[in-house]
GUKE-407054 format. One record per atom (N, C-alpha, C): residue number from 1; residue in one letter; atom name; x, z, y. Coordinates in nm, 3 decimals, decimal comma, padded with zeros to 5 digits. Layout:
! GUKE-407054
nr	rest	atom	x	z	y
NUM	A	CA	X	Z	Y
...
***
This chain:
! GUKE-407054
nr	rest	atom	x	z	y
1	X	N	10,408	08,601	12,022
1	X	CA	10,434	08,522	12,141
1	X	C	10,581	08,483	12,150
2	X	N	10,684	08,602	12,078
2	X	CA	10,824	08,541	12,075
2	X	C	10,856	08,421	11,986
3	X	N	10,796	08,411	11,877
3	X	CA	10,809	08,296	11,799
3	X	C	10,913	08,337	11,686
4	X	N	10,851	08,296	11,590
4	X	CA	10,960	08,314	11,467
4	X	C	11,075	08,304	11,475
5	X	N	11,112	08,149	11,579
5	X	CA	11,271	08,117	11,533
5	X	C	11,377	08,216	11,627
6	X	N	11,236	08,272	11,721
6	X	CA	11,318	08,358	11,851
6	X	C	11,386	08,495	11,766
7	X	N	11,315	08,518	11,656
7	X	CA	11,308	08,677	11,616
7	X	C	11,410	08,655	11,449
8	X	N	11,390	08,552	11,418
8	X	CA	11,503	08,526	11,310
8	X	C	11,630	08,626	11,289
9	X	N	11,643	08,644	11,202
9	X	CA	11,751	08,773	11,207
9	X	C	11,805	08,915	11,258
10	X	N	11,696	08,914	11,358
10	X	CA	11,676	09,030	11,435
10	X	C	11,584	09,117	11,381
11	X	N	11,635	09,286	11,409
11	X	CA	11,560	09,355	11,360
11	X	C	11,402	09,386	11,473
12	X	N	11,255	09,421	11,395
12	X	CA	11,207	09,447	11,458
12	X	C	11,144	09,561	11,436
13	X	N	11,122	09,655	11,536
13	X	CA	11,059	09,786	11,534
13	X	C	10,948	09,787	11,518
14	X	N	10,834	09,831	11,418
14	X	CA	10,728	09,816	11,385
14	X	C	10,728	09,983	11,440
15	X	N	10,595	10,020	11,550
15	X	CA	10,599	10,117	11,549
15	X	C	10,442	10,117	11,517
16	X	N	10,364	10,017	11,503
16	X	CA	10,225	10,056	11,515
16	X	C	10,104	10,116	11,414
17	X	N	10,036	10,158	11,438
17	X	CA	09,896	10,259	11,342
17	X	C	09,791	10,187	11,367
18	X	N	09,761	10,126	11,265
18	X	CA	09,675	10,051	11,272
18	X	C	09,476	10,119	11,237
19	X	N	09,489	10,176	11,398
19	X	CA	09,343	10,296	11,424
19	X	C	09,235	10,174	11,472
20	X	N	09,136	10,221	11,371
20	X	CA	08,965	10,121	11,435
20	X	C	08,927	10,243	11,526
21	X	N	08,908	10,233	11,681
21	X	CA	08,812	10,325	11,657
21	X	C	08,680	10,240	11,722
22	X	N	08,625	10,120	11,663
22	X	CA	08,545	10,070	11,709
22	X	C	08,406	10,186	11,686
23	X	N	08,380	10,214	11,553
23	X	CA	08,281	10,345	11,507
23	X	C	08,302	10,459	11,567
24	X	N	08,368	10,492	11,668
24	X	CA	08,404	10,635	11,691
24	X	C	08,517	10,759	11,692
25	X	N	08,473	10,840	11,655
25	X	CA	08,593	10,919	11,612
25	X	C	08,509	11,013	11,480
26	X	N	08,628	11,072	11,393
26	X	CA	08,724	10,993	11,391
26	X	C	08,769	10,860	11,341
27	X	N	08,887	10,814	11,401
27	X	CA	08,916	10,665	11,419
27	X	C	08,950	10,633	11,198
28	X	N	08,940	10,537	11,206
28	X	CA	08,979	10,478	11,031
28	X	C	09,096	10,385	11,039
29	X	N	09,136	10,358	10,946
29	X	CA	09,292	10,251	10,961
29	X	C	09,197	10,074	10,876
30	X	N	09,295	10,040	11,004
30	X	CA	09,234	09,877	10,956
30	X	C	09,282	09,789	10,831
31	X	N	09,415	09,894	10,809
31	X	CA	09,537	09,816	10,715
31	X	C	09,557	09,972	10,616
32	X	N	09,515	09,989	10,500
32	X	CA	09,588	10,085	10,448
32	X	C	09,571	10,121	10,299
33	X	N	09,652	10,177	10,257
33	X	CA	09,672	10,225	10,054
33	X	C	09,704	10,095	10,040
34	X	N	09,640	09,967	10,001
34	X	CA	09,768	09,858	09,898
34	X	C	09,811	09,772	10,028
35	X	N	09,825	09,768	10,118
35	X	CA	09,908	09,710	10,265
35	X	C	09,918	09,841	10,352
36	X	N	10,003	09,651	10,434
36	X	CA	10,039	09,806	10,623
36	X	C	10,094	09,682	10,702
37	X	N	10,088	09,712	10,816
37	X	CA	10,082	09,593	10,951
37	X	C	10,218	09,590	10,881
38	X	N	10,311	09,696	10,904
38	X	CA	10,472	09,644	10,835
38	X	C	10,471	09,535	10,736
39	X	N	10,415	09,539	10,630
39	X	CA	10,415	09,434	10,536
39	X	C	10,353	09,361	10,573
40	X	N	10,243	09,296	10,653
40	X	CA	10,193	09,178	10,704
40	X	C	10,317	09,155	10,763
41	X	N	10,344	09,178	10,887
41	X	CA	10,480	09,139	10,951
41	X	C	10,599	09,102	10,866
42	X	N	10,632	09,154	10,793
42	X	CA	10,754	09,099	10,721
42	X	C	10,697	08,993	10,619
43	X	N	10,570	08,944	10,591
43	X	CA	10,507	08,847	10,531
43	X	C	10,510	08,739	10,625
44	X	N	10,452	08,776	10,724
44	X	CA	10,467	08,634	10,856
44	X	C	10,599	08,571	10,895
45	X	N	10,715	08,686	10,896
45	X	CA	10,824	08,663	10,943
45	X	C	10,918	08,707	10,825
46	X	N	10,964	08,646	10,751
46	X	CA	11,028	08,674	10,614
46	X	C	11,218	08,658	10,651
47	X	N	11,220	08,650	10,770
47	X	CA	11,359	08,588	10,829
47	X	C	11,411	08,706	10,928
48	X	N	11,309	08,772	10,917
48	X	CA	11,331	08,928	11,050
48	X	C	11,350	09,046	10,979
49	X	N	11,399	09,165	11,025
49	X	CA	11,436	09,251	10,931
49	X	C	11,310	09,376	11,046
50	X	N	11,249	09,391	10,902
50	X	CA	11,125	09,484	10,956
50	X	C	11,154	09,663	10,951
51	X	N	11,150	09,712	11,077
51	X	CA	11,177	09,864	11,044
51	X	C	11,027	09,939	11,090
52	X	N	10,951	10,003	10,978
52	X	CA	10,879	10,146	11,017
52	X	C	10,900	10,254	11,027
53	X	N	10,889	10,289	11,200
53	X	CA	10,925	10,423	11,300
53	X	C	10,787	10,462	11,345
54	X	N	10,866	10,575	11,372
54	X	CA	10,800	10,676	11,481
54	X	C	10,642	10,686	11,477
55	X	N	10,607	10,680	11,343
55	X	CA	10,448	10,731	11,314
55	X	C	10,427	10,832	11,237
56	X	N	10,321	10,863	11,193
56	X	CA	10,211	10,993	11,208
56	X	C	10,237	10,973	10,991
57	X	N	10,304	11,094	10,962
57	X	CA	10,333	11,132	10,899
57	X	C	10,330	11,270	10,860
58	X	N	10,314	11,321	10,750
58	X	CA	10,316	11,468	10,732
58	X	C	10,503	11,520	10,674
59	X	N	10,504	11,630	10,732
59	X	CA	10,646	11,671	10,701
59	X	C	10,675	11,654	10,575
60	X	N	10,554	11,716	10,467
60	X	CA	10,600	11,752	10,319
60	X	C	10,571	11,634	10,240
61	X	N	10,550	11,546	10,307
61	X	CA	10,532	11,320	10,275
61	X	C	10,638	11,294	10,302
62	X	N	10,732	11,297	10,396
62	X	CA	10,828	11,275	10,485
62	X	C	10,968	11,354	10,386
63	X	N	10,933	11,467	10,330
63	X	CA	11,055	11,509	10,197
63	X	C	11,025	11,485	10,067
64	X	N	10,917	11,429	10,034
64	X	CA	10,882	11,407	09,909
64	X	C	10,795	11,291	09,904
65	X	N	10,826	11,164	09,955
65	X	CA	10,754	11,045	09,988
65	X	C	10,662	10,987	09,803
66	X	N	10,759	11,092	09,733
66	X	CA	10,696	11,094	09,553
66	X	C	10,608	11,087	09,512
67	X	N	10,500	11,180	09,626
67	X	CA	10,388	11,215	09,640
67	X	C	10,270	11,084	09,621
68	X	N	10,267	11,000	09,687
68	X	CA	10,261	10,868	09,676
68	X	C	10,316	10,788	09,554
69	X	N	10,239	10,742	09,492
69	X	CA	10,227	10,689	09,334
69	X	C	10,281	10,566	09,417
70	X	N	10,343	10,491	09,311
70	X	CA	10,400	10,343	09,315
70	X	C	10,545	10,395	09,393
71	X	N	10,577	10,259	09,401
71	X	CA	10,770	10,212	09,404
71	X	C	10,789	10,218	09,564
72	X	N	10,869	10,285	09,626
72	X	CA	10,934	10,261	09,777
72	X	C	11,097	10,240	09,772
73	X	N	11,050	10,175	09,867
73	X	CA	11,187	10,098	09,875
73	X	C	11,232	10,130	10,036
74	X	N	11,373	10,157	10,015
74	X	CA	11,434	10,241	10,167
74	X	C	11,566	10,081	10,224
75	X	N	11,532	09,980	10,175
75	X	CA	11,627	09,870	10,192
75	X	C	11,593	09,809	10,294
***
């Protein structure tokens, strides 16, 4: 609703988990393993600087993100 040209260069806080729980519980992710709403967002808006916070992570993921096969990038 802000509009691309509004959000241009500005950073934005991606805080969201992307939970179905249309089936129930427990809930399933709508976006996940080869995407993430973060990377849609920084796909839509390639001019905004995308940050992922404040989600549901495990501690010993969180010191050893390694764990997870393929390339991360902290830029």
């Amino acid at each position: 609703m802000a509009g691309a040209a509004n959000i241009k260069n500005k950073l934005f806080i991606d805080i969201s988990n992307p939970l179905d729980f249309s089936r129930g519980m427990p809930p399933t992710l709508t976006v996940c393993n080869t995407d993430s709403l973060g990377e849609q967002i920084l796909r839509a808006f390639q001019d905004t600087k995308v940050v992922k916070t404040l989600n549901t992570v495990t501690a010993s993921l969180m010191v050893n993100p390694g764990q997870i096969n393929g390339e991360h990038s902290f830029s």
